[in-house]
N, C-alpha and C positions, 0 to 999 in steps of 0.2 A: 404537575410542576415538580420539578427536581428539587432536594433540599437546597443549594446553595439561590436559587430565582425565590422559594420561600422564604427563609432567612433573610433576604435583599426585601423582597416583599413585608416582610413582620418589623423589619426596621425603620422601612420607611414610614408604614403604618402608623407605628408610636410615635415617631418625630412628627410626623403630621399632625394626627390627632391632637398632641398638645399643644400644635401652635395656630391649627385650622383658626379659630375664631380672631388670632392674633394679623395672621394674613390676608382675612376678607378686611378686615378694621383697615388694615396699612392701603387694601385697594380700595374701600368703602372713601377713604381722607381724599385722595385723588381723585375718584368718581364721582359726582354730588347723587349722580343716580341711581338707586337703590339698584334697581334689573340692570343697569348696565355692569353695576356693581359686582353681583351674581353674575351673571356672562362668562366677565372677565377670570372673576373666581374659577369657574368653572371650567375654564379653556386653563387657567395657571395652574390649576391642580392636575391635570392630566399631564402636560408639560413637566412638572416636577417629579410626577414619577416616572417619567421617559430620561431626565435627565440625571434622576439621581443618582447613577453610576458614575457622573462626574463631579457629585458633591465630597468635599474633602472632611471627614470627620472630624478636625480638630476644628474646625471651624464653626461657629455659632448656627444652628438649621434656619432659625429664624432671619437672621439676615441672609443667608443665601435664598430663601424662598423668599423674600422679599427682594430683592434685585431682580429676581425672574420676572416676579411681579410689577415691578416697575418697567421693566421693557415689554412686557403684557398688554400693560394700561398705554403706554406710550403707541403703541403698533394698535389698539382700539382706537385712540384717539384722532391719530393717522387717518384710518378706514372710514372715521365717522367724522370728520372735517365738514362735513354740509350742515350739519349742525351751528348754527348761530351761537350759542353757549359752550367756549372748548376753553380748559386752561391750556395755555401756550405750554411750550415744551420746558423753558426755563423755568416758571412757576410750578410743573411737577415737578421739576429736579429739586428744584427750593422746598416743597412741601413735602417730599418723597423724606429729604434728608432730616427736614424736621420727627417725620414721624419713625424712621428708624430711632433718632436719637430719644423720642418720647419712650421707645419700646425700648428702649437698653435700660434708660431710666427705672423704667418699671422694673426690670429685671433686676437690676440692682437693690433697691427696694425691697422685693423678695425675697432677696438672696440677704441682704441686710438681717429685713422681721425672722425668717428660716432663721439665721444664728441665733439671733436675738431668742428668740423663744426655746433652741435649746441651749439655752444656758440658765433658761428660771429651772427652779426645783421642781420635782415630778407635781406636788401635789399644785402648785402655781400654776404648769403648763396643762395640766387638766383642769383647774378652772378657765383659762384661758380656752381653751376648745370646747368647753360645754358650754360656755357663753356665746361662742361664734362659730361653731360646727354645730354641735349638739342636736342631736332631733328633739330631743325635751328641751324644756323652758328653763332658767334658772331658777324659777318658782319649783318647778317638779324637782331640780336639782338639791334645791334646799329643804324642801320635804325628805326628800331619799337621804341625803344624807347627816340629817336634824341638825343644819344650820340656818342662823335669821337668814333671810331675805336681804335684809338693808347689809348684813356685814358682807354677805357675796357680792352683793353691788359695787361698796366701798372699797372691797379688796379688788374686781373688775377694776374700778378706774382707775386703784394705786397701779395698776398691775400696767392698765394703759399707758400711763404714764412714763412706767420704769421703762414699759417697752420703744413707746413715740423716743424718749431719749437715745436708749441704746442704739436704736436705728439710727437717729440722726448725726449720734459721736462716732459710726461705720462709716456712713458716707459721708462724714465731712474728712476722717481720716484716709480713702478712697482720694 
């Protein structure tokens, strides 16, 4: 492979990867059928890197692999018309836009908690990630570092708190 097909290749990879499980969910909503599900997946991701030379970078990866995706599902659904159980073509478009909008939601969401957590203090945001990243317990946390047990809980759910907030005064200003 020449470096400029690698580079295209490495790019695609990583925008994939991070939204693969986000793109089978948006076809899994439309599909009731798990294997159909997969299929489709399967044909959309090959599809996407055939086309990703006409994907425009400023633009969200995740909604462009999902519009492929939706005319994916749509052209399956087509083919498999002998089927007695088919959503109609408007009910995908309805349920297609529903679930983009659920996935921006979520993004936002993200992109809300991401600020929000970096704006607590160093020693804050590391309890916050040893309590929900952490491969130790916050029991082993509070041994290692000889604090009770109950005041790392207590300070955990202050901390939920200040966070559930801050996210909600993001996107209500959003």
């Amino acid at each position: 492979m020449t470096s400029a097909i690698e580079s295209e290749y490495e790019a695609f990879l990583g925008l994939f990867a991070a939204h693969r499980d986000r793109v089978f969910a948006f076809i899994f909503s439309l599909l009731p059928n798990h294997a159909d599900a997969e299929d489709v997946f399967q044909r959309c991701s090959l599809l996407l890197w055939r086309k990703f030379s006409e994907y425009d970078r400023e633009r969200s990866f995740l909604s462009w692999a999902c519009g492929i995706a939706f005319y994916e599902v749509r052209n399956f659904v087509r083919s498999t018309q002998r089927d007695r159980m088919q959503f109609d073509t408007a009910l995908m478009a309805q349920l297609s836009d529903h679930r983009l909008k659920q996935l921006d939601r979520k993004r936002e969401h993200l992109d809300a908690l991401k600020s929000c957590l970096d704006s607590l203090q160093p020693r804050e945001r590391e309890l916050v990630q040893q309590a929900y990243l952490g491969e130790a317990t916050l029991k082993d946390f509070a041994q290692t570092t000889g604090q009770a047990l109950q005041t790392l809980y207590n300070r955990v759910a202050r901390l939920r708190r200040i966070l559930f907030e801050c996210v909600r005064r993001k996107l209500a200003a959003e």
